[in-house]
Each structure stands twice: as C-alpha cells, then as structure tokens.
N, CA, C and O of each residue as an XYZ file, in Angstrom:
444
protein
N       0.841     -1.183      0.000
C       0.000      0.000      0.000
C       0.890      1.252      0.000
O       1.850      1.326      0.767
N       0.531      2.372     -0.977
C       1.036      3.556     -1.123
C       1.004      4.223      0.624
O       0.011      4.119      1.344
N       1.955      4.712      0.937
C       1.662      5.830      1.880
C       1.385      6.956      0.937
O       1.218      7.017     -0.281
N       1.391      7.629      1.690
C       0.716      9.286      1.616
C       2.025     10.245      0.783
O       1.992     10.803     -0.313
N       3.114     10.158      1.787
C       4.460     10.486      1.006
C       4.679     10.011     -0.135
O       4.757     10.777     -1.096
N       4.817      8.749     -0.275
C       4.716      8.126     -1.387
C       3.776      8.875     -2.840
O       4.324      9.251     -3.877
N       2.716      8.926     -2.638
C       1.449      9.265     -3.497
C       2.256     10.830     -3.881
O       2.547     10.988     -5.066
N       2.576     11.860     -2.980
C       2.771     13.120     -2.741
C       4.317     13.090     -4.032
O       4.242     13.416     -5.217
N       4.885     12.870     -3.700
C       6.211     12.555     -4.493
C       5.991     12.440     -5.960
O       6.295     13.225     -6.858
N       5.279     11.067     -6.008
C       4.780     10.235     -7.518
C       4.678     11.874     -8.369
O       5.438     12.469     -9.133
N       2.860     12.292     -7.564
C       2.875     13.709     -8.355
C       3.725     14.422     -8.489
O       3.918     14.890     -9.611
N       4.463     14.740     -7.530
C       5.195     16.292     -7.944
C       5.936     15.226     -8.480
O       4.916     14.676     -8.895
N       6.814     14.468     -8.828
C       7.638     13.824    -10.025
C       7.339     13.664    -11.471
O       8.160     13.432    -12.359
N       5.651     13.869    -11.628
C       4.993     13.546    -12.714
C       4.929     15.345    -12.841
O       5.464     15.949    -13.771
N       4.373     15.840    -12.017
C       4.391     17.083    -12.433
C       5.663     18.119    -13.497
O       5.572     18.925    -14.423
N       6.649     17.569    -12.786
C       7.700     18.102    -13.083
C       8.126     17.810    -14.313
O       8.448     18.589    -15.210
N       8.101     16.049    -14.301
C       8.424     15.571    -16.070
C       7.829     16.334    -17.046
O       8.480     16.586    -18.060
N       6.549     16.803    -16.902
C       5.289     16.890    -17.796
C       6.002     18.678    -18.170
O       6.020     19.294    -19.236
N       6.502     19.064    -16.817
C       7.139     20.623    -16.959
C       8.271     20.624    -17.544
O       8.499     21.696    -18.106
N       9.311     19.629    -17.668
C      10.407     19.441    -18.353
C       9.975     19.366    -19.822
O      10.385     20.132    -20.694
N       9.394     18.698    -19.945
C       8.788     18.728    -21.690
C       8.333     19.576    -22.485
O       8.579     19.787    -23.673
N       7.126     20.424    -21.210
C       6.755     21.581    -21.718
C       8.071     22.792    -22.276
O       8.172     23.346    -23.371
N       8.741     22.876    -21.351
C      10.332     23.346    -21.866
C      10.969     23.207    -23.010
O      11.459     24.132    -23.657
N      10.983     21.914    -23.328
C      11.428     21.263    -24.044
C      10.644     21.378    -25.790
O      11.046     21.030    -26.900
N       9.475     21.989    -25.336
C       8.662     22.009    -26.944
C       8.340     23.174    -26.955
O       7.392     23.379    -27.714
N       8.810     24.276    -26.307
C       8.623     25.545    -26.048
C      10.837     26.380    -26.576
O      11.438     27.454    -26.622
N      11.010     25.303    -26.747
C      12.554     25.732    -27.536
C      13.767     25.889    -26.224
O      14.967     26.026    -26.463
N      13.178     25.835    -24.826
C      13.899     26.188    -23.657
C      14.582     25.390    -22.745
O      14.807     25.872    -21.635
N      15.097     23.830    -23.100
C      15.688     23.257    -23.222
C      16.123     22.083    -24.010
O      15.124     21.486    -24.412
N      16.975     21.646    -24.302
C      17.560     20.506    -25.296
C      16.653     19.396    -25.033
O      15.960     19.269    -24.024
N      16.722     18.542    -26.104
C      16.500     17.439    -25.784
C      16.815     15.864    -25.038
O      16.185     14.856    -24.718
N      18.531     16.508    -24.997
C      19.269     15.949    -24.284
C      19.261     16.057    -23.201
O      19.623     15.046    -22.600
N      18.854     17.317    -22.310
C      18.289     17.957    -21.078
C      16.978     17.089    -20.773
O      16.990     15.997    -20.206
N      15.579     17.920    -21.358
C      15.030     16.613    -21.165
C      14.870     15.182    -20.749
O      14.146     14.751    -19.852
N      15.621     14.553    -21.507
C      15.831     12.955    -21.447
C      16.566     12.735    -20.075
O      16.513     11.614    -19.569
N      17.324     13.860    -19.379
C      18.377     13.529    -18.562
C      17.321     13.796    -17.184
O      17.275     13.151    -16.136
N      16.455     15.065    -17.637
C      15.463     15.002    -16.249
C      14.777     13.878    -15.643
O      14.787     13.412    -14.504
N      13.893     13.421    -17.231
C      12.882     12.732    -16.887
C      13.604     11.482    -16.714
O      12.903     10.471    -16.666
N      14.863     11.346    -16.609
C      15.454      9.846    -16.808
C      15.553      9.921    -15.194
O      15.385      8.862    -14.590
N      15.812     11.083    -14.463
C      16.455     11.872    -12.755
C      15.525     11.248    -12.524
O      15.855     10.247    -11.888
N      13.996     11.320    -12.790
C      12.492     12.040    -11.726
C      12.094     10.030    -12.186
O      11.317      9.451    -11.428
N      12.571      9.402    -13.138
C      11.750      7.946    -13.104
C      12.492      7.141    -11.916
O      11.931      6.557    -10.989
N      13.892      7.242    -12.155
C      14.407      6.820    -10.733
C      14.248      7.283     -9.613
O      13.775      6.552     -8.743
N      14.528      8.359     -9.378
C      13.417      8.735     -8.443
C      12.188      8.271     -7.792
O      12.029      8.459     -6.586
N      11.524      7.824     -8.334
C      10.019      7.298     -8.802
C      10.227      6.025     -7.991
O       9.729      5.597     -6.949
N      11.510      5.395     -9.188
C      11.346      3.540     -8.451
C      12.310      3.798     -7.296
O      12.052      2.943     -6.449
N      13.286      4.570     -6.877
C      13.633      4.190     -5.325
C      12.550      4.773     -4.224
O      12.696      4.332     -3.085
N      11.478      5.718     -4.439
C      10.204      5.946     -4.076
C       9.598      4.695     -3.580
O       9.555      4.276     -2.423
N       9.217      4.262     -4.485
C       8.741      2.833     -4.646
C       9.251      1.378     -3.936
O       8.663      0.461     -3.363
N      10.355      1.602     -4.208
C      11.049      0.274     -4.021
C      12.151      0.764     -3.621
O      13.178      0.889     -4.287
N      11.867      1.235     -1.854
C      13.509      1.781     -1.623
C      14.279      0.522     -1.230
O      15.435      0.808     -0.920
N      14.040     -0.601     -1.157
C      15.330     -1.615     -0.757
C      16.216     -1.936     -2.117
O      17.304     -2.473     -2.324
N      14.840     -1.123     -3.219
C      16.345     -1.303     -4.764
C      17.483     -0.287     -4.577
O      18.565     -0.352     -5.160
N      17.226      0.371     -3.965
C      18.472      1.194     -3.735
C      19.813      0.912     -2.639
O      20.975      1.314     -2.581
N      18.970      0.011     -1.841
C      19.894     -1.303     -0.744
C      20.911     -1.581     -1.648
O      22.111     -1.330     -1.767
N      19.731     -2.394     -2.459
C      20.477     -3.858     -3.110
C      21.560     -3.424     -4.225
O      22.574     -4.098     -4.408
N      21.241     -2.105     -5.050
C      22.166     -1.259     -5.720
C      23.361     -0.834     -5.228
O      24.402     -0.798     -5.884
N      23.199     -0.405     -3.719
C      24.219     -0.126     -3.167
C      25.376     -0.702     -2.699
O      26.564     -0.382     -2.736
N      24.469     -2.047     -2.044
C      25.030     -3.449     -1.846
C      26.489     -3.760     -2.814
O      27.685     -4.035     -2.727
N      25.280     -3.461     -3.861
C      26.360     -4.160     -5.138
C      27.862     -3.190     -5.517
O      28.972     -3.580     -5.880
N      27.495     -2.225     -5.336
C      28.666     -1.226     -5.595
C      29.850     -0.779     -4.424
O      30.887     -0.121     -4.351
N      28.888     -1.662     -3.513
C      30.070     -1.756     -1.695
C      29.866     -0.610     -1.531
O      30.781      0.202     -1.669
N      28.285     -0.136     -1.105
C      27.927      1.076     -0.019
C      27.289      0.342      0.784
O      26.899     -0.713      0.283
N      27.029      0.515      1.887
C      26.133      0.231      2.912
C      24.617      0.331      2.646
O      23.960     -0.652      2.302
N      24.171      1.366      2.793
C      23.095      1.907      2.435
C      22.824      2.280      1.027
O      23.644      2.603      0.168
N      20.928      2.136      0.892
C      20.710      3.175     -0.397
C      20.722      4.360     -0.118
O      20.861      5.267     -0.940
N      20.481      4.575      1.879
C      20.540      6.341      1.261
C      21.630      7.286      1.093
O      21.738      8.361      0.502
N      22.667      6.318      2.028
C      24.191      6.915      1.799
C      24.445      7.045     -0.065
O      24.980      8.052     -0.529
N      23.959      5.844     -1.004
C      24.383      5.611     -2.163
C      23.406      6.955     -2.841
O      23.932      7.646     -3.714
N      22.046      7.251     -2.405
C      21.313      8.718     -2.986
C      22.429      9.860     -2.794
O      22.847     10.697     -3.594
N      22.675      9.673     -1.820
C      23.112     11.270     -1.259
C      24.584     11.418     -2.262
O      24.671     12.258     -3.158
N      25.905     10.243     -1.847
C      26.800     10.265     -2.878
C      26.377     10.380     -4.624
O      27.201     11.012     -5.284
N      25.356      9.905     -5.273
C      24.501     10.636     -6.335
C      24.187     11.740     -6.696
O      24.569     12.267     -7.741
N      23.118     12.445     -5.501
C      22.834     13.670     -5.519
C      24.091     14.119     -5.348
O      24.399     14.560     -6.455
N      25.280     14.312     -4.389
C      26.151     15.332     -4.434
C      27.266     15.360     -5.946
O      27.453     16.474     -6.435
N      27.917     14.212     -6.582
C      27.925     14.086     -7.816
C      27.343     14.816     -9.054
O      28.035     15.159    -10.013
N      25.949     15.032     -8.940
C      24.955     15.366    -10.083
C      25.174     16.414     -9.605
O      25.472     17.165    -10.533
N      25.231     17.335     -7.956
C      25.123     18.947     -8.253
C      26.056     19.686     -8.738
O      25.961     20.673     -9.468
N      27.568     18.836     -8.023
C      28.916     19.450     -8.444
C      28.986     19.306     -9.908
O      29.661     20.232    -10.358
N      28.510     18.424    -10.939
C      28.429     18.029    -12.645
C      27.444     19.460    -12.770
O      27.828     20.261    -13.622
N      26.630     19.704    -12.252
C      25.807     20.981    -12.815
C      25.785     22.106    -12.135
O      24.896     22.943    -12.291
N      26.988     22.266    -11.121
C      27.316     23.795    -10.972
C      28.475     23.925    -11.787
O      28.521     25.043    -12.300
N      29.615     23.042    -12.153
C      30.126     23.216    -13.220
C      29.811     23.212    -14.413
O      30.632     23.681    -15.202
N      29.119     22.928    -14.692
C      28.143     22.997    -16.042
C      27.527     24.619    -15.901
O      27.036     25.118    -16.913
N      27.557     25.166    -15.023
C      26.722     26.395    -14.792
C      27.614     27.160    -14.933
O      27.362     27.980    -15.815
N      29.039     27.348    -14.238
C      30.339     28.364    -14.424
C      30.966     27.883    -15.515
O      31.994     28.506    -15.780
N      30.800     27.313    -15.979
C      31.662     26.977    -17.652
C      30.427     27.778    -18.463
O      30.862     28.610    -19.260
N      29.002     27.677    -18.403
C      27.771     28.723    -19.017
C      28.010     30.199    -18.854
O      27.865     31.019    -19.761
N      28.463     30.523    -17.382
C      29.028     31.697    -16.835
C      30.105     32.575    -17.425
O      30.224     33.791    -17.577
N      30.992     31.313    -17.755
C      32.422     31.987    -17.879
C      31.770     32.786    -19.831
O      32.109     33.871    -20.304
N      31.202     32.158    -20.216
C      31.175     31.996    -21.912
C      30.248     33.215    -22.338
O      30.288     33.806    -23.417
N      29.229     33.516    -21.039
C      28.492     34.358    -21.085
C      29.282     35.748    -20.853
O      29.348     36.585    -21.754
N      30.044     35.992    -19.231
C      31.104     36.814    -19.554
C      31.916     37.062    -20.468
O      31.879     38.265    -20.725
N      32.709     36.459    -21.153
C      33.269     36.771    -22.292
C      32.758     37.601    -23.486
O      33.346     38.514    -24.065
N      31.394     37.028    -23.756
C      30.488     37.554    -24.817
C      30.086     39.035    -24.167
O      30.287     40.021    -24.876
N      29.758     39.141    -23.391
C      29.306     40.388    -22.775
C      30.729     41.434    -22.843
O      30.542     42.589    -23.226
N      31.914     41.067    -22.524
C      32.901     41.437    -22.828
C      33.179     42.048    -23.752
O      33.483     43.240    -23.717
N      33.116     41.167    -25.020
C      33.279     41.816    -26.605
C      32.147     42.892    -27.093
O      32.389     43.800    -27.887
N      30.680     42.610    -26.399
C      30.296     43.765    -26.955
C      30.181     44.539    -26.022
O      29.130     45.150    -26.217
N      30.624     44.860    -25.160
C      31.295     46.113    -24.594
C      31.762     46.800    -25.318
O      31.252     47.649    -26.050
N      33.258     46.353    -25.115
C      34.386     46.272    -26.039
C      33.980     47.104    -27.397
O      34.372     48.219    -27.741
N      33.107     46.247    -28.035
C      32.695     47.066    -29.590
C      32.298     48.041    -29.698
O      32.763     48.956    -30.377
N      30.932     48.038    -28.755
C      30.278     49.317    -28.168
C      31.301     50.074    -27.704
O      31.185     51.214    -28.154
N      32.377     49.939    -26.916
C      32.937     51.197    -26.416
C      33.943     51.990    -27.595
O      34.199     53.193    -27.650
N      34.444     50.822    -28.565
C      34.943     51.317    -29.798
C      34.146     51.746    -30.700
O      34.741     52.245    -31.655
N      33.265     51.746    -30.755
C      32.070     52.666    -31.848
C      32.032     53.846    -31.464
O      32.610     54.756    -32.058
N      31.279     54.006    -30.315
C      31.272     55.098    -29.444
C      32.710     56.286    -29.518
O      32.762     57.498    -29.723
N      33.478     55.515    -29.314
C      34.775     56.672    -29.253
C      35.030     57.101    -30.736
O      35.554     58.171    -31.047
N      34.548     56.029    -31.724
C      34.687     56.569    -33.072
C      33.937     57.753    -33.619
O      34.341     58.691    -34.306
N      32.677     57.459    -33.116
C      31.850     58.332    -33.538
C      31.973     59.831    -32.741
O      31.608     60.861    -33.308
N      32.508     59.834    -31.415
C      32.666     60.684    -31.098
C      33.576     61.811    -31.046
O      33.273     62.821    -30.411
C-alpha cells in the first residue's frame, strides 16, 4: 500500500516531467536535457517505490546503504551541474565582454 508520502512525491515527479517537456517544446531546453530530467524524476520514482532497490544497488557497488548511495549521487549530479553552470558563466562573460568592447569602440569613433 502507497503511503501518503509516497502518493505526494509520484505527483510532484509527474508534475515536473510533464514541466520538463513543456520546456522542451517551447525551444527552452535541449532534448538531451530533457531525457536527462525525466530519466532523474523515473528513478526517483522507483527508489520511491522500491527503496530496498536502492539497498540492493548499493550493496552491489560496496555502499552500505541506499541512502548513503542517494546522497553520494545527488552530491555528484550537483557538483556536474554547478560546473556545467560556471563553464555557461564563464562563456556568457566573455560575450558580454566583446560587446562592450565594440560598443565602447564605436562610441569613441563616432565621437
């Protein structure tokens, strides 16, 4: 039998997929993005479900626990996408840079 948490989760996991897509057909993220969410939010889903698969996963990889093996996951996936975010950062500065840069050389030309 579902608990309550359980049920609560499912949705906002379904919710979210359904919001990843919408993104996704709205031009505002990749498709590769996409696939990587909804691939996050289904596992999600089954260690929801079936948290001793995350035992027995863990088991296998010589962790103790599934939730020690979530958490080493989650911290993995954030450090992969705050670097993913300052490498976006750095590329964005740069660009902002040059048209400065251009702008401030037009400007002095014309003036």
């Amino acid at each position: 039998m579902l608990i309550i948490f359980q049920i609560l989760f499912i949705l906002f996991a379904l919710f979210t997929v359904f919001g990843v897509w919408k993104r996704k057909r709205d031009g505002q993220i990749s498709a590769r993005a996409a696939w990587f969410w909804s691939l996050f939010w289904a596992a999600a889903i089954v260690a929801v479900l079936w948290p001793e698969s995350t035992t027995l996963l863990a088991n296998q990889l010589g962790i103790g626990r599934g939730a020690d093996l979530i958490i080493y996951i989650s911290i993995a996936v954030i450090f992969y996408l705050l670097f993913r975010l300052h490498i976006k950062i750095e590329m964005i500065n740069r660009e902002v840079t040059k048209v400065v840069r251009k702008e401030a050389l037009e400007d002095n030309r014309n003036s």
